[in-house]
C-alpha positions as CSV (number, residue, x, y, z in Angstrom):
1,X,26.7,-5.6,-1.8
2,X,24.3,-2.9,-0.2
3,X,21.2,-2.3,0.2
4,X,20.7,-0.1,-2.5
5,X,22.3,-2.6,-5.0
6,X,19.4,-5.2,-4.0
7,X,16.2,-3.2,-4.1
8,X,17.2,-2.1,-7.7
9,X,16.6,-5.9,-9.1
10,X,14.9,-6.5,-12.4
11,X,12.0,-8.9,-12.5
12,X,9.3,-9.4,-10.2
13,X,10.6,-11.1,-7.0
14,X,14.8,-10.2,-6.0
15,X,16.6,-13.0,-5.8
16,X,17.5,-12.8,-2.3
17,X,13.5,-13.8,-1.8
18,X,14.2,-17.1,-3.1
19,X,16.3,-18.2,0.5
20,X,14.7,-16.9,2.7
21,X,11.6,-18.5,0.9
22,X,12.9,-21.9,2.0
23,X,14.4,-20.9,5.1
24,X,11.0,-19.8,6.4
25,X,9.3,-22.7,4.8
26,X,11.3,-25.5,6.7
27,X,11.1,-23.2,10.3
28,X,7.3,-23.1,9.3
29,X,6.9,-27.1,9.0
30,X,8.5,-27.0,12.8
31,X,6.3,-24.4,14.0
32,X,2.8,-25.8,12.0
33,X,3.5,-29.6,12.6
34,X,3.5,-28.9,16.5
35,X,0.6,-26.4,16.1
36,X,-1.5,-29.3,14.7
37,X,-0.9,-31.5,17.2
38,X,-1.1,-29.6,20.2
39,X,-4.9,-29.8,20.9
40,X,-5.7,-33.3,19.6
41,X,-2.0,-34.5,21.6
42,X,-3.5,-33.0,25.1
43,X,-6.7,-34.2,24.9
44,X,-5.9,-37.7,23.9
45,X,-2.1,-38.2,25.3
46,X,-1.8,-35.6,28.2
47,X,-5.7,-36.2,29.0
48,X,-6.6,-33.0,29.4
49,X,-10.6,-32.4,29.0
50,X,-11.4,-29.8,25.7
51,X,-12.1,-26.5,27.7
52,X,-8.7,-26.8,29.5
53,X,-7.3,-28.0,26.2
54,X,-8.6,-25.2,24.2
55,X,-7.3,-22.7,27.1
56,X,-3.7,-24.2,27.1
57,X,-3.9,-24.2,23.1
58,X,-4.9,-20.5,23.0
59,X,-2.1,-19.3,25.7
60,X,0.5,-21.2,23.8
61,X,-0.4,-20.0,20.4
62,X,-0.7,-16.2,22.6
63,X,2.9,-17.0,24.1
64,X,4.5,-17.3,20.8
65,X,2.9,-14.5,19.0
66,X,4.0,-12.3,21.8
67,X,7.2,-13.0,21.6
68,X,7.8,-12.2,18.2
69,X,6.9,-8.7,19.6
70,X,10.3,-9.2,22.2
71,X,12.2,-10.5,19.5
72,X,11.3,-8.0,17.5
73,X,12.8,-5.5,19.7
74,X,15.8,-7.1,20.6
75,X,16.7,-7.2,16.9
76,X,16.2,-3.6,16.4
77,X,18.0,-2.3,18.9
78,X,20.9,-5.2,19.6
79,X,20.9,-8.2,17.5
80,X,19.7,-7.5,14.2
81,X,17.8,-9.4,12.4
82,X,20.5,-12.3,11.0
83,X,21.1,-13.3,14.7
84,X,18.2,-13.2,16.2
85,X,16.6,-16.1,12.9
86,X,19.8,-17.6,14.2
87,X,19.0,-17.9,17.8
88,X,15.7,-18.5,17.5
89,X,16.5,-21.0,15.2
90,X,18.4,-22.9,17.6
91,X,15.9,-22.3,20.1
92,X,13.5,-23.8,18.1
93,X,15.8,-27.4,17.0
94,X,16.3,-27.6,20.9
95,X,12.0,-27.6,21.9
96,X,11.9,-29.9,19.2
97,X,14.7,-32.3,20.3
98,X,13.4,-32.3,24.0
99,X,10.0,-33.4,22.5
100,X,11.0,-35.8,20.7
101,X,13.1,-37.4,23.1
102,X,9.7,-37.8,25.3
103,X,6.1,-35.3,24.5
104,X,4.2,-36.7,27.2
105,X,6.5,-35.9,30.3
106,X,8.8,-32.7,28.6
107,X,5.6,-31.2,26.9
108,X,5.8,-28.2,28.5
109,X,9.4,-27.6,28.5
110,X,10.0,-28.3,24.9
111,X,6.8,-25.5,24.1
112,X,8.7,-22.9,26.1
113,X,11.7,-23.8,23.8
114,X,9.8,-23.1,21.2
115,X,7.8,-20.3,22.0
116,X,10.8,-18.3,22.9
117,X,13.0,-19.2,19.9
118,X,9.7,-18.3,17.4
119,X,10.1,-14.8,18.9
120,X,13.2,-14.5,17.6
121,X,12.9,-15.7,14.0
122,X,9.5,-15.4,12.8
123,X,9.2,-11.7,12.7
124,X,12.7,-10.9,11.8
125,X,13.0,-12.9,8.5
126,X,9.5,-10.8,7.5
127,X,11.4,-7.8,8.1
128,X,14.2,-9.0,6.3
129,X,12.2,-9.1,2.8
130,X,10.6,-5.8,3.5
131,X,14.1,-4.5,3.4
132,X,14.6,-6.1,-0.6
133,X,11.9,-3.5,-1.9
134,X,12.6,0.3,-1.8
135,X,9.5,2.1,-0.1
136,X,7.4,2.9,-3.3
137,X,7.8,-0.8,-5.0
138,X,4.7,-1.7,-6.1
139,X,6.4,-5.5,-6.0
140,X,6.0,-5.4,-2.5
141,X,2.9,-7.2,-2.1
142,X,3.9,-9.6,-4.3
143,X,6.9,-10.2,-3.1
144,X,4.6,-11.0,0.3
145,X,2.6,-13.0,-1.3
146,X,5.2,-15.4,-3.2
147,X,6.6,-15.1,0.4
148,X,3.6,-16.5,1.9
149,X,3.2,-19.2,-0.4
150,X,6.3,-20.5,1.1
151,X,5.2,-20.3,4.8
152,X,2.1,-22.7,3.7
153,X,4.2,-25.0,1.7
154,X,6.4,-26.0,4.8
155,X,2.1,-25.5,6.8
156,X,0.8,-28.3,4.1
157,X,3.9,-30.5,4.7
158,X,4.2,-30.4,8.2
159,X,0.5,-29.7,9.1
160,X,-0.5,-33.3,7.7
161,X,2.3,-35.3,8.6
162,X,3.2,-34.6,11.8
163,X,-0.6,-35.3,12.9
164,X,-1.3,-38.3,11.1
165,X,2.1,-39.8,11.7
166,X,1.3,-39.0,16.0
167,X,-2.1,-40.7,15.5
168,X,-0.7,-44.0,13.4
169,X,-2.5,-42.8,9.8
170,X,0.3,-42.3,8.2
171,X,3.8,-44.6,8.6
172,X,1.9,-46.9,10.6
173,X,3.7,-49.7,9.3
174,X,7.2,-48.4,9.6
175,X,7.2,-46.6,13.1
176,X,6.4,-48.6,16.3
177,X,2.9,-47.6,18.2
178,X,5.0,-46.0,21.2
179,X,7.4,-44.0,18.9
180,X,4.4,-42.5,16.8
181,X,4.7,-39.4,18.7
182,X,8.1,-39.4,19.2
183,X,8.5,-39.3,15.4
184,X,5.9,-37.0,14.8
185,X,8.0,-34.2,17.3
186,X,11.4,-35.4,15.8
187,X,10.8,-34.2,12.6
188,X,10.0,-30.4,13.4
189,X,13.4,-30.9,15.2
190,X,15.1,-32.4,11.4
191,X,13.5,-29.7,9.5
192,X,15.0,-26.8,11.8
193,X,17.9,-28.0,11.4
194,X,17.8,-27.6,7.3
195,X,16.2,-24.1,7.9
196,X,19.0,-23.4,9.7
197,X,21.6,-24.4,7.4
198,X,20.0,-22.6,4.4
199,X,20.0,-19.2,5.7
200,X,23.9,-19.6,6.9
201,X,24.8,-20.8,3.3
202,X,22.5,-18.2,1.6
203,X,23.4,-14.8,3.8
204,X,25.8,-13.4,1.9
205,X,23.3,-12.7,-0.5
206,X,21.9,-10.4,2.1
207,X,24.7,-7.6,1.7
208,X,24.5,-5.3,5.0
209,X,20.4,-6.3,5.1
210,X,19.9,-7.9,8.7
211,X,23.2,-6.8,10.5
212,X,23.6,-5.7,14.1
213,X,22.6,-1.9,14.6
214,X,25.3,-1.6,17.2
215,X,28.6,-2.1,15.3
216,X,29.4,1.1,15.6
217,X,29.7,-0.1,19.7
218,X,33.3,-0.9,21.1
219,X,33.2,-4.7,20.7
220,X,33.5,-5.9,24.3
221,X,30.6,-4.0,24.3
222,X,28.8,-5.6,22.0
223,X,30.2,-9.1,22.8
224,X,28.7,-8.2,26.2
225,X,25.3,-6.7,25.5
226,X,24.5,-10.1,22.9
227,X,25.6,-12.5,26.0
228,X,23.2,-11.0,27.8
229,X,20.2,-11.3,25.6
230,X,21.0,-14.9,25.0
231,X,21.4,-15.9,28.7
232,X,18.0,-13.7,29.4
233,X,16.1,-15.3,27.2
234,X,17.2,-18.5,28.2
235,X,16.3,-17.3,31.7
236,X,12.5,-16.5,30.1
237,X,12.0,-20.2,29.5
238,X,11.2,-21.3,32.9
239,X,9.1,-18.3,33.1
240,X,6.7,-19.4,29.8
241,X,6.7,-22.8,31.3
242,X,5.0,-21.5,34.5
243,X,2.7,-19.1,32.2
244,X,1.7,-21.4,29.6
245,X,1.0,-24.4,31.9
246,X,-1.1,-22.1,34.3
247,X,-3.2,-20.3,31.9
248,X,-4.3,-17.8,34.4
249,X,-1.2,-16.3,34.5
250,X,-1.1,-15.8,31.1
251,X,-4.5,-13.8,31.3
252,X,-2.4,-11.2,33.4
253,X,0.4,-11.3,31.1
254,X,-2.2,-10.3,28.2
255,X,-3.7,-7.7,30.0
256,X,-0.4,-6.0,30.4
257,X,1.7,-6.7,27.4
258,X,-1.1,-4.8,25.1
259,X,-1.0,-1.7,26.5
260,X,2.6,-1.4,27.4
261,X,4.0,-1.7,23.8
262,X,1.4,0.8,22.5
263,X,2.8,2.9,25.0
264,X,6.3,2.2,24.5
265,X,5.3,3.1,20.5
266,X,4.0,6.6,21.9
267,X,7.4,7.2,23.0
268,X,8.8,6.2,19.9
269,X,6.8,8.0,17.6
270,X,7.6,11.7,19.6
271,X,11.0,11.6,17.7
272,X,8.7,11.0,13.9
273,X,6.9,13.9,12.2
274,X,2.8,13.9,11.5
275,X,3.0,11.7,8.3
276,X,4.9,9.0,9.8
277,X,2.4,9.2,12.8
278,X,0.0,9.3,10.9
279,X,1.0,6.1,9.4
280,X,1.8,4.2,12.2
281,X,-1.9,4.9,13.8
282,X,-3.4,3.2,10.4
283,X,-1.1,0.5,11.4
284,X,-2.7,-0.1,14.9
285,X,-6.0,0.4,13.6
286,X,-5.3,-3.1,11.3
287,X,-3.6,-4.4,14.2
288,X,-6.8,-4.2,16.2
289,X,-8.9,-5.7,13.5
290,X,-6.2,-8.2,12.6
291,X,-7.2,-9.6,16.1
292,X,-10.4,-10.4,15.6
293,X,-9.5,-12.3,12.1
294,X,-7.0,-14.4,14.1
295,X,-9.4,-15.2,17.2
296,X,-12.0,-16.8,14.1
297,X,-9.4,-18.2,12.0
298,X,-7.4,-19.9,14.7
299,X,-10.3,-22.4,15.4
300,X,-8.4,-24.3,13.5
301,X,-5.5,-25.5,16.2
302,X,-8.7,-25.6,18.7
303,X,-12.2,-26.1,18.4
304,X,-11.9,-26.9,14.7
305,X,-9.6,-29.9,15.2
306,X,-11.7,-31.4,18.0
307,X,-14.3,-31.3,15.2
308,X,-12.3,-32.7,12.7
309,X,-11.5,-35.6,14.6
310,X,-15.1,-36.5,16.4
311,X,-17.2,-35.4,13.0
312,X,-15.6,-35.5,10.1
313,X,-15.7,-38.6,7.7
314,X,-11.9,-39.6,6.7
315,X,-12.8,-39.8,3.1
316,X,-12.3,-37.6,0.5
317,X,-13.9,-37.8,-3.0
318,X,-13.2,-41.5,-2.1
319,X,-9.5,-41.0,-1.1
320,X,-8.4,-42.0,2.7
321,X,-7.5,-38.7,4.3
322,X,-6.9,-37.9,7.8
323,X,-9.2,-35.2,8.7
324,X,-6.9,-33.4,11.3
325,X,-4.3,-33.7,8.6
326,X,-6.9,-32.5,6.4
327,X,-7.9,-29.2,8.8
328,X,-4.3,-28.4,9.6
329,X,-3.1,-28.6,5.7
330,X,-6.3,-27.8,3.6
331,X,-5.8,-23.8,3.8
332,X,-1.6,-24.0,3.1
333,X,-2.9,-26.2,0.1
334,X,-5.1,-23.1,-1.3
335,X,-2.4,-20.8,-0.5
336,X,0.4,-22.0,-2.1
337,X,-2.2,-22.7,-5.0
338,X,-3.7,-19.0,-5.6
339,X,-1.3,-16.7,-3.6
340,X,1.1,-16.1,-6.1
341,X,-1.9,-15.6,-8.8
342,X,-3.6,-13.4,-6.5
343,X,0.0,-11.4,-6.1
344,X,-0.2,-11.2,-9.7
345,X,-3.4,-9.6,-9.3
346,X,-2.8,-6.9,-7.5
347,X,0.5,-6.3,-9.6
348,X,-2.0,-5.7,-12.8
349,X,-4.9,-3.8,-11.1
350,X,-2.0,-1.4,-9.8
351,X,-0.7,-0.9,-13.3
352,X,-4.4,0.2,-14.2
353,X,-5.2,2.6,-11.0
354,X,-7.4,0.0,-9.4
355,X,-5.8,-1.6,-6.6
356,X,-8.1,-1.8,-3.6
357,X,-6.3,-0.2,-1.0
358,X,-5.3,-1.6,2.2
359,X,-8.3,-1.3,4.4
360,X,-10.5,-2.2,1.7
361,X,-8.2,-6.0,1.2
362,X,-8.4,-6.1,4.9
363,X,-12.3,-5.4,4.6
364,X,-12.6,-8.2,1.9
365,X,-10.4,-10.6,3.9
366,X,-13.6,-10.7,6.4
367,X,-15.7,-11.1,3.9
368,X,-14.1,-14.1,3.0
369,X,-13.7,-15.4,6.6
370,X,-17.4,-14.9,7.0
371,X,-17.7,-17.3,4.1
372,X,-15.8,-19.7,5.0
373,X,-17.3,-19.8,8.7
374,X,-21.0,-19.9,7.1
375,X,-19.7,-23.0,5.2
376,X,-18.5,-24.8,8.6
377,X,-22.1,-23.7,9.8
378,X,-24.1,-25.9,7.4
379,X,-22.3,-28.5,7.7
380,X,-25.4,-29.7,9.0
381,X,-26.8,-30.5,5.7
382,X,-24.6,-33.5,5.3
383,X,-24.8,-35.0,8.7
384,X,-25.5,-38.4,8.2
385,X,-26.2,-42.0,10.4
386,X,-22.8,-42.7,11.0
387,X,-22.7,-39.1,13.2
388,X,-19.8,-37.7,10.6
389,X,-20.4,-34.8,7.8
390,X,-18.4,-33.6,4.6
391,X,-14.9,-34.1,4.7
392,X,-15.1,-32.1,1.2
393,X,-18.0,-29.5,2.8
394,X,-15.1,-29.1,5.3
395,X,-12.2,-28.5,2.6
396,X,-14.7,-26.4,0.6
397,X,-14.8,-23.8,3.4
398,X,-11.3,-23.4,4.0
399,X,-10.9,-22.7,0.3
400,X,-13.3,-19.7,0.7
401,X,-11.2,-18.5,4.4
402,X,-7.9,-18.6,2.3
403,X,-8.9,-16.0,0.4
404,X,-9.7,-14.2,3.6
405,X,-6.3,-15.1,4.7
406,X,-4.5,-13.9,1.7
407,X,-6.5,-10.5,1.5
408,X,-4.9,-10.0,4.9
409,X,-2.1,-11.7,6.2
410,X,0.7,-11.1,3.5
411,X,-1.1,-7.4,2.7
412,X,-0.9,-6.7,6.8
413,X,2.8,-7.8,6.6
414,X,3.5,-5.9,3.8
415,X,1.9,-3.1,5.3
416,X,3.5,-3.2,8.2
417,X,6.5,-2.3,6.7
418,X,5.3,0.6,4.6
419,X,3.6,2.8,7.3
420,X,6.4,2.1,9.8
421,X,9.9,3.9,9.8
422,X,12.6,1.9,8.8
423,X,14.3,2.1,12.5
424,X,11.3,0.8,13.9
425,X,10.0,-2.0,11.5
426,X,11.4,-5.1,14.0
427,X,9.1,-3.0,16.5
428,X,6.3,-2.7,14.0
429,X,6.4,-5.8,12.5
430,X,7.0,-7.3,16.5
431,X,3.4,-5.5,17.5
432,X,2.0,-6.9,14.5
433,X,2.5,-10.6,15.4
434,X,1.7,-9.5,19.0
435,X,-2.0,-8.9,17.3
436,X,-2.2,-11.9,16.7
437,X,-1.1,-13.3,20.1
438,X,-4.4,-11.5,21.0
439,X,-6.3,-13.0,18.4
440,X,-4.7,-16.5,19.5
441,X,-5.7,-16.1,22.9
442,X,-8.9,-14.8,22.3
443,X,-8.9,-18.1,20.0
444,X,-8.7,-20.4,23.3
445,X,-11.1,-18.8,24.7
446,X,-13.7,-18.7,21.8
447,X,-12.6,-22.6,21.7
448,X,-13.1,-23.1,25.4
449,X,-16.8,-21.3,25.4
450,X,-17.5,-23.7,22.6
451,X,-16.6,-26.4,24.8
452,X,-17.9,-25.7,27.7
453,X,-21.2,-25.0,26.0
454,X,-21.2,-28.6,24.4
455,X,-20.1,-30.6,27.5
456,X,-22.7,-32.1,28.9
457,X,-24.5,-33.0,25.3
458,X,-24.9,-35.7,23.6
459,X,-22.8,-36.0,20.2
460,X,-25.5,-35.1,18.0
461,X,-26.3,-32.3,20.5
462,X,-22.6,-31.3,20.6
463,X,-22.3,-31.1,16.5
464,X,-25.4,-28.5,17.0
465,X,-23.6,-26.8,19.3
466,X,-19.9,-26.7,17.0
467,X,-21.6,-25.3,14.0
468,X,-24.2,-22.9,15.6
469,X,-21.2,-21.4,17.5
470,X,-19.4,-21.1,13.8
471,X,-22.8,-19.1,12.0
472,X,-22.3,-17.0,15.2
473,X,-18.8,-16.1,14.1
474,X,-19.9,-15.9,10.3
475,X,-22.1,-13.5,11.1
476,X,-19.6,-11.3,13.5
477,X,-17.0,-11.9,10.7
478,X,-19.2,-9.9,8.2
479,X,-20.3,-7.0,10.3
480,X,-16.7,-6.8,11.1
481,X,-15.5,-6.4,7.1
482,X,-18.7,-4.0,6.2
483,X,-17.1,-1.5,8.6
484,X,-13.6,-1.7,7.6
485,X,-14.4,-0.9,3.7
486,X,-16.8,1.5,5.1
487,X,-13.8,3.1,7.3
488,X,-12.0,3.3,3.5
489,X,-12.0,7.1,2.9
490,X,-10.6,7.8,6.7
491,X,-7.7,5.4,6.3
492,X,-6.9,6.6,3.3
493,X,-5.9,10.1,4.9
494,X,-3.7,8.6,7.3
495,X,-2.0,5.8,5.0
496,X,-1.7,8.9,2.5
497,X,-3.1,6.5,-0.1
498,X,-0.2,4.2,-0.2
499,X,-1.4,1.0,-1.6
């Protein structure tokens, strides 16, 4: 089976979709189960205080995103995409293991496990479905979308119960008080290990989507060239370990990584006519604003899960919920919920003529953060004796920001593949994901200045402090989507109206 033989299927999602639907939802319970836990687990098990855990949050959320940006690479001109999902993959089941077997002294190694083996599979399996639609589908999108309801299913799973399984809300009975944590790593490790299986039973679905680029190479020369990737990105562990742990470091990295893979895109783009240039600028104009999004949506591994814990009642509509389970799970709930309805959405308004266009979704996808943030801001009103607020006030705004999220994330994704040349879309879809390494780290340090503001007050003067800092971003989060529908008719040119 080709290529051409799988973008030519009838219905609206190929079947090919379906495994790398699962796939991606099991690796996404690994990477969303540790994500939840990471700030809560160093402030209350490593002792860290909440600026420095904020900091260390952001630069190993930043860490991860930028290597999808490497992996990316590697895949487009060595590995393809099929082996580098696999090697991250195992990566990934090998952070997890060295967690599990002890989170509190191997913290730090088993993150730079992970880091590195996300840069390998998270952007390449995206690129993967971009390859099941021909350029013009107007399935695309919702093909994304479906996509992205599978990424939050594996979130919801893993975002709830690793964290409340680490803090003893969940299991309680069943798993000894010094294991809790243990467990709570151990599955992201069992998970991995399915995600792993299901794409090696499922790619021969695939046809020749996701193979090497260099089999046309004599194979000693291949054999040689994969041996080394492996063996230098084992060799980049160390180094995250040393950057993530000593977050200063990773402020230099940041400053340097930016700027060199725009440049290294310049180079790329003198072999691509106007059009295609054209293109890829739109793409790093919603790569820039994609940054922002993800430095106010991201509260949600940092400051936002310090104020679930401290603030939040553990009650909802009478139910016993964890609210860090809660905060971590909330949003995958709502996507998996509306983002195949909203896909459908978009699939009838482009029928009619109407679909919004990129920018404009992007633009709207603020609108919705700004929502959503405004919500967290007035939390306030239902601040009561016990000094806890809303657990459903709470839930109520991440219902608004999901529709921020889908307007955006699977629409960037998808449009990450549209405006980029085929050869480059591992590179594309790498710098994309490297936005939001920025967004990340500017995450930890929006989380740390929250912090630091609130150190020294008392808790009722350190709630003020949370959700004045969240009206500030509200506010920021709506200028920012006025100017991106306003900047409609000027994308339009460069994306050439593709939708």
């Amino acid at each position: 089976m080709e290529q051409t033989d799988i973008i030519r299927f009838k219905g609206k999602y190929p079947p090919q979709l379906w495994s790398l639907f699962f796939s991606e939802m099991w690796e996404r319970f690994c990477f969303y189960g540790m994500r939840g836990m990471l700030v809560f687990f160093m402030v209350h098990q490593l002792k860290l205080d909440e600026t420095l855990a904020n900091l260390q949050y952001g630069a190993t959320q930043a860490w991860v995103y930028a290597f999808t940006f490497i992996g990316g690479l590697f895949a487009d001109k060595l590995l393809g995409f099929r082996k580098s999902l696999f090697w991250g993959g195992l990566l990934m089941i090998a952070g997890s293991v060295i967690l599990a077997i002890d989170p509190v002294v191997f913290f730090f190694p088993g993150i730079s496990f992970t880091i590195v083996g996300t840069g390998f599979f998270k952007p390449n399996i995206s690129s993967m479905v971009g390859q099941l639609y021909a350029e013009d589908d107007p399935r695309r999108d919702a093909g994304f979308s479906l996509f992205y309801a599978g990424v939050n299913l594996g979130a919801l799973i893993g975002g709830y119960l690793c964290v409340a399984v680490g803090k003893g809300d969940l299991m309680e009975s069943m798993i000894p008080v010094t294991l809790r944590w243990n467990v709570a790593f151990g599955f992201a490790a069992f998970v991995m290990v399915i995600s792993l299986l299901t794409f090696t039973q499922t790619q021969k679905k695939m046809g020749s989507i996701g193979l090497s680029p260099i089999l046309h190479w004599d194979k000693s020369k291949r054999k040689m060239a994969e041996l080394a990737t492996y063996v230098g990105s084992l060799m980049m562990i160390p180094i995250v370990l040393i950057m993530v742990s000593k977050t200063a470091y990773t402020d230099v990295f940041m400053a340097i990584i930016g700027p060199a893979s725009i440049v290294y895109l310049l180079y790329e783009m003198r072999s691509f006519n106007i059009a295609e240039n054209k293109k890829l600028l739109a793409a790093l104009l919603l790569m820039l604003f994609s940054i922002f999004f993800w430095a106010f949506f991201e509260q949600s591994g940092g400051s936002l899960s310090l104020f679930a814990a401290d603030y939040l009642h553990s009650t909802f509509a009478g139910v016993p919920l964890d609210p860090n389970g809660v905060n971590n799970a909330a949003n995958s709930l709502f996507v998996i919920l509306f983002a195949a309805v909203l896909g459908i959405i978009w699939l009838a308004l482009s029928k009619k003529r109407k679909e919004p266009s990129i920018v404009v979704k992007f633009g709207l996808g603020f609108l919705f953060l700004a929502g959503g943030f405004w919500v967290f801001s007035t939390a306030t009103l239902f601040f009561d004796a016990t000094g806890k607020t809303s657990l459903e006030w709470f839930t109520f705004g991440w219902f608004i920001i999901t529709f921020g999220e889908l307007c955006l994330s699977p629409i960037g994704m998808s449009a990450m593949t549209k405006l980029s040349p085929q050869k480059t879309q591992g590179l594309i879809m790498g710098m994309w994901f490297l936005a939001s390494a920025y967004g990340q780290y500017f995450a930890g340090l929006l989380g740390a200045d929250i912090a630091q503001t609130a150190q020294s007050f008392s808790p009722v003067e350190k709630f003020h402090a949370y959700t004045d800092s969240y009206g500030n971003l509200s506010l920021y989060a709506l200028v920012a989507g006025i100017i991106l529908i306003a900047l409609h008719p000027i994308m339009k040119k460069l994306t050439m109206g593709i939708k």
